[in-house]
N, CA and C atoms as a LAMMPS dump frame, in Angstrom:
ITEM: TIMESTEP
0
ITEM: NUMBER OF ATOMS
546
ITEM: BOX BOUNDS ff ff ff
-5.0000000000000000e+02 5.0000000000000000e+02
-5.0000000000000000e+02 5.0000000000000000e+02
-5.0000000000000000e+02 5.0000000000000000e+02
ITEM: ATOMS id mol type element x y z
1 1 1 N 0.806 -1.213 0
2 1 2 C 0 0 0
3 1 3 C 0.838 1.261 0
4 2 1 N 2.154 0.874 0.247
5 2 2 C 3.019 2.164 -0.09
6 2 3 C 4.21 1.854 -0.827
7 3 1 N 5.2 2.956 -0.866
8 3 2 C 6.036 2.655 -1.706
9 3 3 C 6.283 2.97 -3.154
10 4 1 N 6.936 2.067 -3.945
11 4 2 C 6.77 2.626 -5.403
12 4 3 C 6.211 1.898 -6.362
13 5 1 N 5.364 3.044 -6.912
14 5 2 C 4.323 2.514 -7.954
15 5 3 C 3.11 2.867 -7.263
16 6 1 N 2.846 2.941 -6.253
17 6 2 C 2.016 3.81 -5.556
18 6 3 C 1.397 5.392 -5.456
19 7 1 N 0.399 5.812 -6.557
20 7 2 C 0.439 7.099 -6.004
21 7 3 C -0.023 7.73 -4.599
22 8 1 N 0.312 9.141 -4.308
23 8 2 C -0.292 10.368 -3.752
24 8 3 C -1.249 10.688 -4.571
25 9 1 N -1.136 11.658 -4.572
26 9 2 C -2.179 12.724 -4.84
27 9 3 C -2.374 12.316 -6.449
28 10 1 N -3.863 11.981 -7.049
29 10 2 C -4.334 11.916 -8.451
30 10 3 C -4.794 12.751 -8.968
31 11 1 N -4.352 13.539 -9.938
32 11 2 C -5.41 14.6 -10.596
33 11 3 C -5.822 14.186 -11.855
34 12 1 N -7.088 14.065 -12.535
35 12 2 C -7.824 13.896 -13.485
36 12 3 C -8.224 14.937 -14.599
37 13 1 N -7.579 15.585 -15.711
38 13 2 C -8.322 16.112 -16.059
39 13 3 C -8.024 17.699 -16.118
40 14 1 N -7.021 17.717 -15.389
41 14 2 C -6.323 19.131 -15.014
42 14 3 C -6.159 19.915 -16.201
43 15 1 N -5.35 19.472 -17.259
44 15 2 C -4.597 20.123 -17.937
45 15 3 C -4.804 19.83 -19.891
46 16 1 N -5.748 18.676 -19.627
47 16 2 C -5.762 18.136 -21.147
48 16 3 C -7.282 17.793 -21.012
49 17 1 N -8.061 18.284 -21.952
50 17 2 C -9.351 17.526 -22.083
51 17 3 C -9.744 16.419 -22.728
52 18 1 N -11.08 16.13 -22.271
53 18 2 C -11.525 14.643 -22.554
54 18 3 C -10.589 13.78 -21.755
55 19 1 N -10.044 13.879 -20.558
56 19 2 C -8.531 13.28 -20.063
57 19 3 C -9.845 12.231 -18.963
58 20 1 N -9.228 10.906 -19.729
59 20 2 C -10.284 10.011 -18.813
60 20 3 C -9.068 8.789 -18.206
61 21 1 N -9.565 8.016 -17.358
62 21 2 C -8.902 7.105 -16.42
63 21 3 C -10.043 5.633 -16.719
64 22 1 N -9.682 4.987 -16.938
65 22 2 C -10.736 3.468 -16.705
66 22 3 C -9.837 2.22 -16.303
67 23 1 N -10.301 1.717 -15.128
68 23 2 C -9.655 0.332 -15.018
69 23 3 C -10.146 -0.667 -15.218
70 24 1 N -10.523 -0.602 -16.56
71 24 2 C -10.954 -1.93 -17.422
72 24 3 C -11.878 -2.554 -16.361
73 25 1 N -11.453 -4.055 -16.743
74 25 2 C -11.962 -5.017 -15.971
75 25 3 C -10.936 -5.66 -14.985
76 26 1 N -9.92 -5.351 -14.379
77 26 2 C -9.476 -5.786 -13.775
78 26 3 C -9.695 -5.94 -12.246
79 27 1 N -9.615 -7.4 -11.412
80 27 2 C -9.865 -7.321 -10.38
81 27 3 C -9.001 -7.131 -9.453
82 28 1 N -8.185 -6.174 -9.525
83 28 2 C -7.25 -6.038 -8.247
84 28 3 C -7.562 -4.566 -8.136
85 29 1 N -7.332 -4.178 -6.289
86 29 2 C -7.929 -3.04 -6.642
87 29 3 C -6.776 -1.868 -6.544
88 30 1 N -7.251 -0.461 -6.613
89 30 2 C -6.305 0.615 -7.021
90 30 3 C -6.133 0.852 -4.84
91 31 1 N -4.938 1.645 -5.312
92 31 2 C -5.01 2.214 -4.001
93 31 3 C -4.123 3.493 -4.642
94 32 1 N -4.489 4.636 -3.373
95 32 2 C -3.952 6.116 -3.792
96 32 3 C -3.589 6.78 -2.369
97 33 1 N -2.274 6.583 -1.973
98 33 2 C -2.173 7.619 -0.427
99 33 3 C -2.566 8.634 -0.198
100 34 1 N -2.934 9.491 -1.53
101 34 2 C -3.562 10.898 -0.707
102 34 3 C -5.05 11.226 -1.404
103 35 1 N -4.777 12.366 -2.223
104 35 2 C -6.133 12.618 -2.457
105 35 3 C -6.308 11.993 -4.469
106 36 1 N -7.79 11.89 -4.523
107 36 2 C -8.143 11.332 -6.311
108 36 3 C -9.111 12.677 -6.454
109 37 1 N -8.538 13.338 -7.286
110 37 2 C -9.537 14.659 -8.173
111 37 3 C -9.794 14.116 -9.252
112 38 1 N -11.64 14.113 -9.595
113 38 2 C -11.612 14.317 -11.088
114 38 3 C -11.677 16.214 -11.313
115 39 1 N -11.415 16.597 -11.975
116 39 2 C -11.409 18 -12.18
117 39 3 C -12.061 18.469 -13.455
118 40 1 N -12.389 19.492 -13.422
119 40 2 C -13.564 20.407 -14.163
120 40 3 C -12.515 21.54 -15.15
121 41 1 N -11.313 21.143 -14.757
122 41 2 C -10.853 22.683 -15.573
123 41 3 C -11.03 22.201 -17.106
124 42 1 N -10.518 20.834 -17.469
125 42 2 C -10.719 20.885 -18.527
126 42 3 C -12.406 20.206 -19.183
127 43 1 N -12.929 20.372 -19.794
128 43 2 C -13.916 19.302 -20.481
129 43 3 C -13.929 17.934 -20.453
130 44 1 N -14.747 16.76 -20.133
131 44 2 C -14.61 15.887 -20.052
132 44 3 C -13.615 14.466 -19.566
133 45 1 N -13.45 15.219 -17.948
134 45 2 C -12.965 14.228 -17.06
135 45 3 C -13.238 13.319 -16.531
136 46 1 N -12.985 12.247 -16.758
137 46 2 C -13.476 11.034 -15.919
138 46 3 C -12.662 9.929 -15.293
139 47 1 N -13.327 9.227 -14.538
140 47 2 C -13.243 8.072 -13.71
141 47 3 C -13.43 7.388 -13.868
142 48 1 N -13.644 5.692 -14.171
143 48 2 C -14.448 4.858 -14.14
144 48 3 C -13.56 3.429 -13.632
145 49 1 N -14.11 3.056 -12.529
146 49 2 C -13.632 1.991 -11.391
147 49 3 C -13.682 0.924 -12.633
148 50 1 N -12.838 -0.433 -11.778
149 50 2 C -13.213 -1.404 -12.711
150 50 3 C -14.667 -2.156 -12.958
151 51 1 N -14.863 -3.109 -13.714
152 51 2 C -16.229 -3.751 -13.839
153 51 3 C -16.189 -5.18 -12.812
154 52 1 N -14.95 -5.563 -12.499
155 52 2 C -14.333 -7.056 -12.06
156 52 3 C -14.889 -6.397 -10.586
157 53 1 N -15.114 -7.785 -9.722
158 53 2 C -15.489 -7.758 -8.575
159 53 3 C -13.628 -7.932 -7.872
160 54 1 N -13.617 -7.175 -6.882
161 54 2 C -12.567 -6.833 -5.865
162 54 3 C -11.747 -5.577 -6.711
163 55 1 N -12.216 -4.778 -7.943
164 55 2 C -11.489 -3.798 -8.515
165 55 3 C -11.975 -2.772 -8.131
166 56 1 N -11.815 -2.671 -6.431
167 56 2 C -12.324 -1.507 -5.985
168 56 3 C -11.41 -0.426 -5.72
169 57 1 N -11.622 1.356 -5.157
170 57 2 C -10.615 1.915 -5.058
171 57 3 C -10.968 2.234 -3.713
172 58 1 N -9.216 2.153 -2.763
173 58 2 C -9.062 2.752 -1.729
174 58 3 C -7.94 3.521 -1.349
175 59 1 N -8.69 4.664 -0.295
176 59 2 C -8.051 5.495 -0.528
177 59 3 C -7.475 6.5 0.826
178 60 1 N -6.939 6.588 1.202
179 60 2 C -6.155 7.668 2.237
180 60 3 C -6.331 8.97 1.961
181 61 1 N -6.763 9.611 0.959
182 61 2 C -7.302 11.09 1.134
183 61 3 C -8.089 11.406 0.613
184 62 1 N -8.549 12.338 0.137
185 62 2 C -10.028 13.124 -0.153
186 62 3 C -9.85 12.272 -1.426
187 63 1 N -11.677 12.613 -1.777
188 63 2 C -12.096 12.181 -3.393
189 63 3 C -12.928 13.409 -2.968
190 64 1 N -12.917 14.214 -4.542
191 64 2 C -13.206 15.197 -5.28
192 64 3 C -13.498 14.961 -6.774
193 65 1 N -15.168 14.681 -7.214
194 65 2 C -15.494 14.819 -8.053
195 65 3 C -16.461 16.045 -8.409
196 66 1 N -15.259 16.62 -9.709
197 66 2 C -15.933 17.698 -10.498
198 66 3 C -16.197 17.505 -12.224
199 67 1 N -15.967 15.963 -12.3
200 67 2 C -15.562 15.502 -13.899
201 67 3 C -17.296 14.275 -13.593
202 68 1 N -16.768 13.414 -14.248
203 68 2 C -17.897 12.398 -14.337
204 68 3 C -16.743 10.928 -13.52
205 69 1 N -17.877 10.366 -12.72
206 69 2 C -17.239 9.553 -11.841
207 69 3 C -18.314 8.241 -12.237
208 70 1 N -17.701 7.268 -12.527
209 70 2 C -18.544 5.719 -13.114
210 70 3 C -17.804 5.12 -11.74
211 71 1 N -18.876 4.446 -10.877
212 71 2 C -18.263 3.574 -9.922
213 71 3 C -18.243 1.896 -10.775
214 72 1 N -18.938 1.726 -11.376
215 72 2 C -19.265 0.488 -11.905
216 72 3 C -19.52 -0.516 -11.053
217 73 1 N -20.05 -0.59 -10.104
218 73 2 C -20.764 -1.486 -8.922
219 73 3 C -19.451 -1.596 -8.122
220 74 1 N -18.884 -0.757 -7.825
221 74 2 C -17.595 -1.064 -7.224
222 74 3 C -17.423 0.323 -5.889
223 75 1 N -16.923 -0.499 -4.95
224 75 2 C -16.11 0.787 -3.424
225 75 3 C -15.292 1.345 -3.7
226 76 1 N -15.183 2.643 -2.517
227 76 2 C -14.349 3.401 -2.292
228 76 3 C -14.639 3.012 -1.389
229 77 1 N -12.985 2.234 -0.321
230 77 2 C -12.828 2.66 1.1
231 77 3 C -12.327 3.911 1.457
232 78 1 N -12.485 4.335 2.022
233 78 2 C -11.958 5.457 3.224
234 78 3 C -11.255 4.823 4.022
235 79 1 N -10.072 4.832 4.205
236 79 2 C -9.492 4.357 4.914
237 79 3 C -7.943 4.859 5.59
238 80 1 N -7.562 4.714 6.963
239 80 2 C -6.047 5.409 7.419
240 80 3 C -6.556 6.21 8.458
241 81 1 N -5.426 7.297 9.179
242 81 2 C -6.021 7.893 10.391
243 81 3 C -6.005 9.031 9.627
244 82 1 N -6.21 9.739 8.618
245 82 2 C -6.196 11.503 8.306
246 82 3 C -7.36 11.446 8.387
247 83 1 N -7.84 12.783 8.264
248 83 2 C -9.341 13.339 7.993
249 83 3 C -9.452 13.634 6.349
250 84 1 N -10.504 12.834 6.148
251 84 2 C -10.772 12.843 4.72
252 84 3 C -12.206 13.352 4.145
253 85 1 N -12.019 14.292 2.776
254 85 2 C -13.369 14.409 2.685
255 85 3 C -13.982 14.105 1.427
256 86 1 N -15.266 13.974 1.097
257 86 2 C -15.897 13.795 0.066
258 86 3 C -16.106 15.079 -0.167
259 87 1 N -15.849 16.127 -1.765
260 87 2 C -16.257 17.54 -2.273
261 87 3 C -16.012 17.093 -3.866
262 88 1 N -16.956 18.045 -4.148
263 88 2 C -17.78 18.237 -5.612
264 88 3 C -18.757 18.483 -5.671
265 89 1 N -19.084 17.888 -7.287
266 89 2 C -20.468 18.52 -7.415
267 89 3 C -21.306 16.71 -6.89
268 90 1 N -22.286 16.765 -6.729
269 90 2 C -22.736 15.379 -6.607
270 90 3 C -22.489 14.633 -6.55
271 91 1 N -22.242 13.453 -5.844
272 91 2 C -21.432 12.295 -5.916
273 91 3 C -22.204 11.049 -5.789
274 92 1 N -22.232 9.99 -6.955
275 92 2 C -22.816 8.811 -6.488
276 92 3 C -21.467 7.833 -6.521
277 93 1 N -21.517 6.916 -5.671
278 93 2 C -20.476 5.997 -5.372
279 93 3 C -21.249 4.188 -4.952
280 94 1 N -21.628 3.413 -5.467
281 94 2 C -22.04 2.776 -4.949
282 94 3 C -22.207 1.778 -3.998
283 95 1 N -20.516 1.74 -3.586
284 95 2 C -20.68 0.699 -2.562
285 95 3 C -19.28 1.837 -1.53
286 96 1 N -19.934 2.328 -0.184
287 96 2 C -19.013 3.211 0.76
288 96 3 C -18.498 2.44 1.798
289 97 1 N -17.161 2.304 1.68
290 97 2 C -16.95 1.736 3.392
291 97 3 C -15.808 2.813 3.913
292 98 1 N -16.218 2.591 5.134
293 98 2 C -15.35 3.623 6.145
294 98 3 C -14.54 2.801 7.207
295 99 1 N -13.435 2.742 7.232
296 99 2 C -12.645 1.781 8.279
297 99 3 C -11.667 2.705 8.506
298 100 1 N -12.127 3.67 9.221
299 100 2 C -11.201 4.539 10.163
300 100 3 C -10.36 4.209 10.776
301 101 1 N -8.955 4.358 11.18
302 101 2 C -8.056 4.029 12.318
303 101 3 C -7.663 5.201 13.27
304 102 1 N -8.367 6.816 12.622
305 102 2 C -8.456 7.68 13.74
306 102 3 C -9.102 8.911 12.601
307 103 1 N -9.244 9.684 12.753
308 103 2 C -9.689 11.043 11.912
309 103 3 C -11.455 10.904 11.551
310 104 1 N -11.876 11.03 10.737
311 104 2 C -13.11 11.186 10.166
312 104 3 C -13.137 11.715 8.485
313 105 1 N -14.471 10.838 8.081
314 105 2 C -14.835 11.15 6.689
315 105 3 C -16.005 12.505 6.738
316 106 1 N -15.184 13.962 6.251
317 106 2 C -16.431 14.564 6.303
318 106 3 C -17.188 14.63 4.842
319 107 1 N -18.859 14.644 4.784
320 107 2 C -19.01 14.779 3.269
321 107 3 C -19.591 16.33 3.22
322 108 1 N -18.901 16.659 1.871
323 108 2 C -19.688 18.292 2.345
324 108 3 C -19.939 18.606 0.589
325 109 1 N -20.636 17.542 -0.093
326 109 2 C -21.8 17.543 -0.821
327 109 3 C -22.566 16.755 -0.75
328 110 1 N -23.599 16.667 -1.531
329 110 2 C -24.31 15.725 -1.473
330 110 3 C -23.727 14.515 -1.98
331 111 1 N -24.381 13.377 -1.47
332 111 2 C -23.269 11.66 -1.437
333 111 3 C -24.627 10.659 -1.519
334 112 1 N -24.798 9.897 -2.614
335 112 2 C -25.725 8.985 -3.108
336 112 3 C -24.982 7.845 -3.059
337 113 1 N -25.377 6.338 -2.189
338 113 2 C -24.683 5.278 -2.122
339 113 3 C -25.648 4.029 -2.424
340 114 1 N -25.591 2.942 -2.553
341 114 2 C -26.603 1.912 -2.727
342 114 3 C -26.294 1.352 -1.331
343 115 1 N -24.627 1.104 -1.154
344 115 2 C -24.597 0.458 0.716
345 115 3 C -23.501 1.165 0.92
346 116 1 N -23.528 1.557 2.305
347 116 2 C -22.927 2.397 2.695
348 116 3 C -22.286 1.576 4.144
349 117 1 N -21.223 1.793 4.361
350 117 2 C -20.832 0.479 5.738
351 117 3 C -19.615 0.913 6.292
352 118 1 N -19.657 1.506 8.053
353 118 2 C -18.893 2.077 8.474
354 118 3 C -18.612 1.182 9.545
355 119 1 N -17.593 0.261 9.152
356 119 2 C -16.657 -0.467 9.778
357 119 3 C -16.234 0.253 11.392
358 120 1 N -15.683 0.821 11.157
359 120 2 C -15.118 2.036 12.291
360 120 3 C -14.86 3.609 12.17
361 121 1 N -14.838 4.353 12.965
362 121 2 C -14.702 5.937 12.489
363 121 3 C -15.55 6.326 12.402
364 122 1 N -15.474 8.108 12.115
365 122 2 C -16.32 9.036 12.505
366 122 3 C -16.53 9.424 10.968
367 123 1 N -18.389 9.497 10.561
368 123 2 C -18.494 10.059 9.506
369 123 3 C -19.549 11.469 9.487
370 124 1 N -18.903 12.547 9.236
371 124 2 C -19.831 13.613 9.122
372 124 3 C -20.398 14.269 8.213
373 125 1 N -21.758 14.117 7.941
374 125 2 C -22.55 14.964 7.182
375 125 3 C -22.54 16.554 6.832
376 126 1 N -21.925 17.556 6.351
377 126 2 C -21.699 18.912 6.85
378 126 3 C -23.558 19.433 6.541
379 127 1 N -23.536 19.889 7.247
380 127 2 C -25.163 21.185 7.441
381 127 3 C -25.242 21.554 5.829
382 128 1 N -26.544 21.107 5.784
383 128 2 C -27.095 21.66 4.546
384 128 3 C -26.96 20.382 3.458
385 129 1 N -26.248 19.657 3.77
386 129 2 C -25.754 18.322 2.606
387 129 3 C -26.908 17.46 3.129
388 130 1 N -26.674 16.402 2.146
389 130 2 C -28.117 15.225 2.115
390 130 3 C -27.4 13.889 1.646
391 131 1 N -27.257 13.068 2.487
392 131 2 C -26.952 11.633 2.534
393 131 3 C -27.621 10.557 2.366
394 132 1 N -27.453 9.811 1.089
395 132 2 C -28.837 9.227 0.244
396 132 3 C -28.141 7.95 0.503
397 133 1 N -28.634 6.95 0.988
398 133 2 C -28.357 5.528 0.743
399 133 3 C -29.784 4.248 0.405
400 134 1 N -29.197 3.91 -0.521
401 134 2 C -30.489 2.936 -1.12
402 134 3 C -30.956 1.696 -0.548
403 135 1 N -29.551 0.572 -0.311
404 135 2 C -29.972 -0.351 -0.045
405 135 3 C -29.838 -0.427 1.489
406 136 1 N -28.544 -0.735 2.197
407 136 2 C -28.258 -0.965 3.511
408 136 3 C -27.368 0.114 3.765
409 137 1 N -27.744 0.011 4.919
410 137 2 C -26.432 1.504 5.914
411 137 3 C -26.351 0.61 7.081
412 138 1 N -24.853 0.652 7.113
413 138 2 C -24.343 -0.126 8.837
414 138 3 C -23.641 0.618 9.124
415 139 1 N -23.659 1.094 10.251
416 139 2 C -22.996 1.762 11.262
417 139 3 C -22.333 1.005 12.558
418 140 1 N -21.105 1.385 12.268
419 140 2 C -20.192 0.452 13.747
420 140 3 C -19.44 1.312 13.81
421 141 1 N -19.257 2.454 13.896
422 141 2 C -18.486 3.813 14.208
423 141 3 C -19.607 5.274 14.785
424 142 1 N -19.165 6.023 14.22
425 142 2 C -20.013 7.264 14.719
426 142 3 C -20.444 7.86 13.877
427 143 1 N -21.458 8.706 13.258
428 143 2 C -22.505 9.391 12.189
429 143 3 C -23.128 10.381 12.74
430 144 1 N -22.607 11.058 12.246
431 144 2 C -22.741 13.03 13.048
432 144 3 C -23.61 13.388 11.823
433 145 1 N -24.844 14.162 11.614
434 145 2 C -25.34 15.079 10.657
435 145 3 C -25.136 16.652 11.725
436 146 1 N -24.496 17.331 10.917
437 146 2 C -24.232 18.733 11.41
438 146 3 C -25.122 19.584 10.592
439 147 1 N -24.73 20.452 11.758
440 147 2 C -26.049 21.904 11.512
441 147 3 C -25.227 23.583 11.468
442 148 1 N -26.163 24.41 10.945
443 148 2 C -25.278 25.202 11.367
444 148 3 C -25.875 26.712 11.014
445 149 1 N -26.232 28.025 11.422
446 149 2 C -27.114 29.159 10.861
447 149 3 C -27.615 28.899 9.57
448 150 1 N -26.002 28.976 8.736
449 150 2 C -26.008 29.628 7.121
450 150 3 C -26.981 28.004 6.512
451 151 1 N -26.334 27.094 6.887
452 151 2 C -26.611 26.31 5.927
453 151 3 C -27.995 25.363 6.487
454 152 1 N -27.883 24.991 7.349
455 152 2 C -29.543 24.126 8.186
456 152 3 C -28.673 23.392 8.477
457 153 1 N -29.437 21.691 8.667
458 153 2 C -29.021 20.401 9.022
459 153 3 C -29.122 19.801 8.221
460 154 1 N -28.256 18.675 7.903
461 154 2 C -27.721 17.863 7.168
462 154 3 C -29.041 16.675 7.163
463 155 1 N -29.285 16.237 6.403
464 155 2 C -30.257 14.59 6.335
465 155 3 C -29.851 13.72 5.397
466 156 1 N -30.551 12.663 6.287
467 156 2 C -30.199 11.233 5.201
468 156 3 C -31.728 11.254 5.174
469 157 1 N -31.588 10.349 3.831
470 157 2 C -32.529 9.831 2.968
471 157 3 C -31.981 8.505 2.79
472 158 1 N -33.24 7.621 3.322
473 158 2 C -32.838 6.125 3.118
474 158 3 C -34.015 5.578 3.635
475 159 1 N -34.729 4.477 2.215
476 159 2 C -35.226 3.693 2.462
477 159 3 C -34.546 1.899 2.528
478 160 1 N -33.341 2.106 2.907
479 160 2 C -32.395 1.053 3.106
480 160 3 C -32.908 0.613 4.636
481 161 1 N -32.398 -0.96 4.766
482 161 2 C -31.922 -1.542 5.559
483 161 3 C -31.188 -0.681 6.811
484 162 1 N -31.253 -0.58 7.954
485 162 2 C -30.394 0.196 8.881
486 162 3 C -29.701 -0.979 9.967
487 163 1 N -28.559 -0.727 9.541
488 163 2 C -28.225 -2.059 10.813
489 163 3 C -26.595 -1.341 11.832
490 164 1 N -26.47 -1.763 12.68
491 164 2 C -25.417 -1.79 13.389
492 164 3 C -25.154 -1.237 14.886
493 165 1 N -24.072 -0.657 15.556
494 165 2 C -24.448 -0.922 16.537
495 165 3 C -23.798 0.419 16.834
496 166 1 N -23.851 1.283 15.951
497 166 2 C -22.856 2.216 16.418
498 166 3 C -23.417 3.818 16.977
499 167 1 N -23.325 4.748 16.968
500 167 2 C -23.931 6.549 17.67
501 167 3 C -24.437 6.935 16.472
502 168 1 N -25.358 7.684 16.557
503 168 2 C -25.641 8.589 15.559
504 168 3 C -25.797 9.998 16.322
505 169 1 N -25.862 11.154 16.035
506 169 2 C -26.07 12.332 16.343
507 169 3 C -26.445 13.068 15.35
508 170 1 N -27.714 14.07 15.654
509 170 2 C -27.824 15.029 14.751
510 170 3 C -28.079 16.084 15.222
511 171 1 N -27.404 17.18 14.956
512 171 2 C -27.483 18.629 15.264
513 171 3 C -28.447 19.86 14.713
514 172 1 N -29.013 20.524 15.617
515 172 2 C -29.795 21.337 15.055
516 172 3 C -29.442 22.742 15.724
517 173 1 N -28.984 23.734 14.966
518 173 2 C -28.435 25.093 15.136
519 173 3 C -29.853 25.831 15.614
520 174 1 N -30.085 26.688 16.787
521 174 2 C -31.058 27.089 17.493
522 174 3 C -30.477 28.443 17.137
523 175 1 N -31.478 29.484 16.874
524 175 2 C -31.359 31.108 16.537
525 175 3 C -31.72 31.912 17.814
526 176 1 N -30.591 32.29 18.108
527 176 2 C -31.059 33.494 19.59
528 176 3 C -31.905 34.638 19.36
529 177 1 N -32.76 34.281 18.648
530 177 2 C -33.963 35.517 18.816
531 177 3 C -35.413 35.172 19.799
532 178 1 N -35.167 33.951 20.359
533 178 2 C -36.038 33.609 20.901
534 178 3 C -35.739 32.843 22.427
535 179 1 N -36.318 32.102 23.403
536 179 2 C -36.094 31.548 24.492
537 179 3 C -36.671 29.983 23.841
538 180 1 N -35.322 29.098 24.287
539 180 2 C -35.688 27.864 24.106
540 180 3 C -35.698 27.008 25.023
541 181 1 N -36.117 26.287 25.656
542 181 2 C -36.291 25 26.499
543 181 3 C -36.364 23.797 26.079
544 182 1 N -35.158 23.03 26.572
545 182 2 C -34.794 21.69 26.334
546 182 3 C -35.061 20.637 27.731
């Protein structure tokens, strides 16, 4: 997982258009120590995971999609002790796992998953974002939806399966123009 031949940081798309990435069908999966950008500067950036089962991508730092992102029935772990985040424009990913060893996944767009499965670690919703999962959501870590003046509170949307054993919290930002009682 480290070493050479291993990247850091991926950028997609930066500098050349139509600049696309596909990992075929192969079943071994990618790994990336820091962060994977698809990027918007140029026209037609993309992603697309493999089609093979175990050709999933994991990853140690942020994913940032601003290009077009094909999961092809395939994960992104989150995984390592940094704090990592999900940013872009929309993101569907279809299969999420989170196996924290210290930090947290924050998402601070909106994040569409079919299963979503948090092994361990802290995952936060930022205020105003909307967390869509379709089929199953397990929780065995912690799941914060944050709140906040500017933006509201964060929600999930899920007519999935809910299983696990882990905290949830959700925050709701209270306006001092009034007297509240809790």
């Amino acid at each position: 997982t480290t070493g050479a031949g291993v990247p850091s940081n991926v950028v997609i798309g930066d500098e050349i258009a139509s600049s696309g990435v596909t990992f075929g069908s192969s079943s071994a999966y990618r790994y990336a120590s820091g962060n994977v950008t698809i990027s918007n500067t140029m026209s037609g950036s993309s992603l697309t995971l493999s089609s093979a089962s175990g050709g999933d991508l994991k990853l140690a730092g942020d994913f940032t999609n601003n290009g077009t992102f094909n999961a092809s029935n395939r994960a992104i772990f989150f995984i390592g002790g940094n704090t990592q985040h999900v940013n872009g424009t929309q993101t569907s990913i279809n299969y999420v796992i989170i196996d924290k060893t210290g930090g947290s996944v924050n998402v601070i767009t909106n994040l569409i998953s079919d299963v979503l499965t948090q092994t361990a670690g802290t995952l936060n919703v930022n205020a105003g974002k909307q967390l869509t999962v379709n089929t199953s959501l397990t929780n065995n870590g912690t799941l914060n939806l944050l709140s906040t003046s500017a933006n509201g509170t964060a929600t999930i949307l899920t007519p999935a399966t809910i299983g696990g054993s882990g905290a949830v919290s959700v925050q709701q930002y209270l306006t001092n123009d009034r007297n509240w009682y809790v």
